[in-house]
C-alpha positions in Angstrom: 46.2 -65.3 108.6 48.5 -65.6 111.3 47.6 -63.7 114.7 50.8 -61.4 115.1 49.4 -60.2 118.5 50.1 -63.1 120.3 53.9 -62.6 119.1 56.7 -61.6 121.5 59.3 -60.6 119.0 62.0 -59.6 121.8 61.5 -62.8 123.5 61.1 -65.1 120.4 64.0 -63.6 118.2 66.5 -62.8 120.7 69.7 -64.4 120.1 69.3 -64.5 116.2 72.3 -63.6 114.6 71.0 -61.6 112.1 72.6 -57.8 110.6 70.8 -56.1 108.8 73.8 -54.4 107.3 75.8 -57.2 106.8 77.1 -58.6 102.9 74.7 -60.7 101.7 75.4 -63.3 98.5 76.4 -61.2 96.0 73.8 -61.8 93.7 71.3 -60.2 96.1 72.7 -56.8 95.4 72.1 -56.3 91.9 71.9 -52.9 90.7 68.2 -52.0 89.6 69.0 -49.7 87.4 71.6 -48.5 84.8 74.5 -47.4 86.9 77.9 -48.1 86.7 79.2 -47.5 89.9 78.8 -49.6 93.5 77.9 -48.4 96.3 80.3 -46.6 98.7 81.0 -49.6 100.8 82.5 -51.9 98.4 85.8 -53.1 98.1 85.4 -53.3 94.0 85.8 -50.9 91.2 84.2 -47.4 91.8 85.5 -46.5 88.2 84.4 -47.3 85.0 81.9 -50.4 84.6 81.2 -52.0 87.9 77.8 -53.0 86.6 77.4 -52.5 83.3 74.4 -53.2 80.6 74.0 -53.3 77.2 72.5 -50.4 76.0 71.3 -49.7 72.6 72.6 -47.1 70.1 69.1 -46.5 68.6 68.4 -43.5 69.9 71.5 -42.2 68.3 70.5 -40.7 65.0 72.2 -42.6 62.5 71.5 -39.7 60.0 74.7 -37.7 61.9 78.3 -37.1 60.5 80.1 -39.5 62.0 82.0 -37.1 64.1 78.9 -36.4 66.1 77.6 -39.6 66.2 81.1 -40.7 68.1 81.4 -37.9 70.2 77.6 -38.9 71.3 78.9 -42.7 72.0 81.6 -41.2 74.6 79.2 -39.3 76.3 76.8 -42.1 76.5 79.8 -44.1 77.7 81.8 -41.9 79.6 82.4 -44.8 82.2 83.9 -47.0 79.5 86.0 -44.5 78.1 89.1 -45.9 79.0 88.4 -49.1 77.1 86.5 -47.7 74.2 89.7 -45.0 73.7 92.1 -48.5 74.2 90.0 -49.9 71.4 90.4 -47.2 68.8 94.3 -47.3 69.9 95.0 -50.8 69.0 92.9 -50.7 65.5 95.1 -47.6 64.5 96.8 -51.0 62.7 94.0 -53.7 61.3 93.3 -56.5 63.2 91.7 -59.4 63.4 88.3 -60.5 65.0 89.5 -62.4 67.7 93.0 -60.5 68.4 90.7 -57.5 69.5 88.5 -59.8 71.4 91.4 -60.3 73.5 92.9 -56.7 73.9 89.4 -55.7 75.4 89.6 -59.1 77.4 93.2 -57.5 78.5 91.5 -53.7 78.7 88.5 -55.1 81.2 91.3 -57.7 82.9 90.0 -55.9 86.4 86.5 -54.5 85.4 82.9 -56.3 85.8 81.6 -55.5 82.7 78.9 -57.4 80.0 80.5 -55.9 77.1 82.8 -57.6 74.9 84.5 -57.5 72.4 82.1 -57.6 69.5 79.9 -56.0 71.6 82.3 -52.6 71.2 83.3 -53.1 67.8 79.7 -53.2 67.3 78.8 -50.1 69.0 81.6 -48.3 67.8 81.1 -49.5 64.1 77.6 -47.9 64.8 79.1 -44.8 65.4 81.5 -44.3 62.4 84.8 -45.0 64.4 86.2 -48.5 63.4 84.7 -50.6 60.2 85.6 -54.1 59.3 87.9 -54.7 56.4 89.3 -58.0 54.9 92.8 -59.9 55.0 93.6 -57.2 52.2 92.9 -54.1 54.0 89.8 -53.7 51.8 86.0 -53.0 52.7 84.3 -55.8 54.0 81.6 -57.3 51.9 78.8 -57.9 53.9 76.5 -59.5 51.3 79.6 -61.5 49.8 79.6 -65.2 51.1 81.6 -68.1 50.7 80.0 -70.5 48.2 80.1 -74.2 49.8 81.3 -76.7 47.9 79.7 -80.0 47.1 81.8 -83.1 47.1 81.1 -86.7 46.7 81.9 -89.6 49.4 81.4 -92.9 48.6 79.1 -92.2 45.9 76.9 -89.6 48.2 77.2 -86.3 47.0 77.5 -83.6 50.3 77.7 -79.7 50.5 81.0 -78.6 52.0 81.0 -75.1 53.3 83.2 -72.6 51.5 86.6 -71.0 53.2 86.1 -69.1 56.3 86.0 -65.2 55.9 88.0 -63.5 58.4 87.2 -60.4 59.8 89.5 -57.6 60.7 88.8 -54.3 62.0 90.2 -51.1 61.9 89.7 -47.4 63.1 88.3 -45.0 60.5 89.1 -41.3 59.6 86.4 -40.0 62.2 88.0 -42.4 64.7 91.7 -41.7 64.2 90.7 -37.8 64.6 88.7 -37.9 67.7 91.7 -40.3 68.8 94.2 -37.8 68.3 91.9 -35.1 70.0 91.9 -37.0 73.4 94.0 -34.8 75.4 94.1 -36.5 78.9 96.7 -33.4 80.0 94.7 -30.3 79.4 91.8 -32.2 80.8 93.8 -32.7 83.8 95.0 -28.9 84.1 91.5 -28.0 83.4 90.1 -29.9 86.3 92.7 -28.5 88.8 91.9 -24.8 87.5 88.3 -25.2 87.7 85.5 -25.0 90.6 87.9 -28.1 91.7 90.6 -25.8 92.3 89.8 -25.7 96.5 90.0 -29.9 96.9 93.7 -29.5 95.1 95.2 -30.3 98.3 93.1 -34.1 98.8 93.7 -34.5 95.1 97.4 -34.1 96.1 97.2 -36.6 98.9 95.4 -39.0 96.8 98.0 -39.2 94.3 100.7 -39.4 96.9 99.3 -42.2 98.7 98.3 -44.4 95.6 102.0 -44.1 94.4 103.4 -47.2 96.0 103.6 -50.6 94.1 99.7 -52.1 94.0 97.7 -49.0 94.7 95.2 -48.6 97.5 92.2 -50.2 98.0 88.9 -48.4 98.0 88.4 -48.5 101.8 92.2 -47.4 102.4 91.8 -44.1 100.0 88.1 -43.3 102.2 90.3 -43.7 105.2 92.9 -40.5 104.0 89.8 -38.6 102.2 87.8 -38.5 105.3 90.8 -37.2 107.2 90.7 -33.5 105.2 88.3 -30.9 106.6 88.0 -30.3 103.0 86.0 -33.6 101.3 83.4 -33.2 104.5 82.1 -29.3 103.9 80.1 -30.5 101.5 80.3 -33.9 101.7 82.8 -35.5 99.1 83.1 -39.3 98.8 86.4 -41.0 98.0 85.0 -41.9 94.8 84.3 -38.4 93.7 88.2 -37.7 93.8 89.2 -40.7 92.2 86.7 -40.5 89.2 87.7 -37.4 88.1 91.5 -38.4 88.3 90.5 -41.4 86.1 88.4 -39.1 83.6 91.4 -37.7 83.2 93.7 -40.4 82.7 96.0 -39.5 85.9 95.0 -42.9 88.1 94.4 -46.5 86.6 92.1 -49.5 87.8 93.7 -52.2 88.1 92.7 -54.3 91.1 93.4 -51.3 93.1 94.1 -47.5 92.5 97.3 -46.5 91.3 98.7 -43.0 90.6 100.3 -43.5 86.8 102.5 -41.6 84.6 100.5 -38.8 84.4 99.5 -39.0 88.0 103.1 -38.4 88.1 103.6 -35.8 86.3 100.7 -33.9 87.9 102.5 -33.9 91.1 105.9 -32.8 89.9 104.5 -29.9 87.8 100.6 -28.2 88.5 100.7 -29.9 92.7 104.2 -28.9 93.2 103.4 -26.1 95.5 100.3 -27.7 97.2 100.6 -29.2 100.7 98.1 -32.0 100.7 95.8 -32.5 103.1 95.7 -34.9 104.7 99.1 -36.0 104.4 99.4 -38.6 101.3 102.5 -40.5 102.5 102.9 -43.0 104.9 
């Protein structure tokens, strides 16, 4: 073992260039558990599925109405709503296999997520909200399978697999009804009539500032959030306010935070008479 007592660690490390705090290779900073959101300091997503992992649907008990058993998936979820409730939207028509693949590809365009596609329809099949049909609209026939054929090449007879089934899917009943009982407005009324009701004022100036063409960036919202006496009495993170615009469907991911339609909306009609703090305008 080495003898550490002979060491001058001020003398033999001075001049390394090493931070403690500084970025690392990405890789090094792995979540180690199952969260979904990055830390603070990032310049990423602090949405929905930053680091995502599979996570089974065992433990929900297949023996509920299919109601239950979806409003349990969104729960479990919550951080993927967007995408799961994008998912439902664009099977409200059949479609195929690989045509969803890509509207989740298009959904998750700025998210870091391991879920795809199948993965979803999977989860959501699971939970009573989409099922796979055929070209016809019809239930799909799991046990039915193309029979190959067997033809003959110069005098060697072969097997020749049978036509390609091609799946759809589609939202079901159950689906369609907890679809239609989204309601992204009242959520966002509730939330500025509950315990929130004090931080209306940064949730004003957020909404303000990530108006312009882009959005902000993570680092550029802290900047105005830390400015309000209100987020630091208790303590409340950038990424609080955002979140809970997102949940309710008032601010969009997309590379950066921008204030949507809703966002919109919000301001002209329940933030009207609510001076921000601090100022959300340049």
């Amino acid at each position: 073992m080495a003898d550490l007592t002979s060491v001058d660690f001020e003398e033999d490390f001075e001049g390394l260039d090493y931070d403690p705090l500084e970025e690392g290779p990405e890789e090094e900073f792995e979540p180690s558990d199952d969260s979904e959101f990055d830390s603070d300091e990032t310049e990423g997503q602090l949405g929905p599925g930053t680091a995502t992992r599979p996570v089974a649907l065992a433990s929900i008990d297949a023996d509920l109405p299919a109601n239950v058993r979806i409003e349990k998936l969104f729960e479990r979820f919550n951080t993927r709503r967007r995408v799961l409730l994008g998912i439902l939207t664009f099977l409200q028509e059949p479609q195929r296999a690989d045509d969803l693949k890509a509207e989740v590809e298009r959904l998750q365009e700025f998210d870091r997520s391991v879920y795809q596609g199948y993965d979803f329809s999977l989860l959501l099949e699971e939970a009573g909200a989409v099922a796979k049909v055929n070209a016809e609209g019809d239930p799909y026939d799991e046990q039915e399978e193309a029979q190959p054929e067997i033809v003959e090449i110069d005098g060697v007879r072969f097997y020749k697999p049978g036509p390609y089934r091609e799946v759809y899917w589609t939202i079901t009943p159950e689906g369609a009804a907890y679809l239609a009982s989204d309601d992204p407005w009242g959520k966002l009324q509730e939330l500025f009539s509950s315990s929130e009701e004090k931080y209306l004022p940064v949730y004003k100036a957020v909404l303000q500032f990530c108006d312009v063409e882009g959005g902000r960036t993570v680092a550029e919202v802290n900047d105005l959030v830390v400015q309000s006496p209100l987020s630091r009495n208790p303590m409340r993170h950038c990424t609080s306010f955002l979140k809970k615009l997102e949940d309710c469907s008032a601010m969009v991911w997309a590379g950066n935070w921008a204030t949507n339609d809703l966002g919109r909306r919000a301001l002209a009609e329940l933030l009207a008479d609510v001076e921000p703090s601090p100022k959300g305008e340049e």
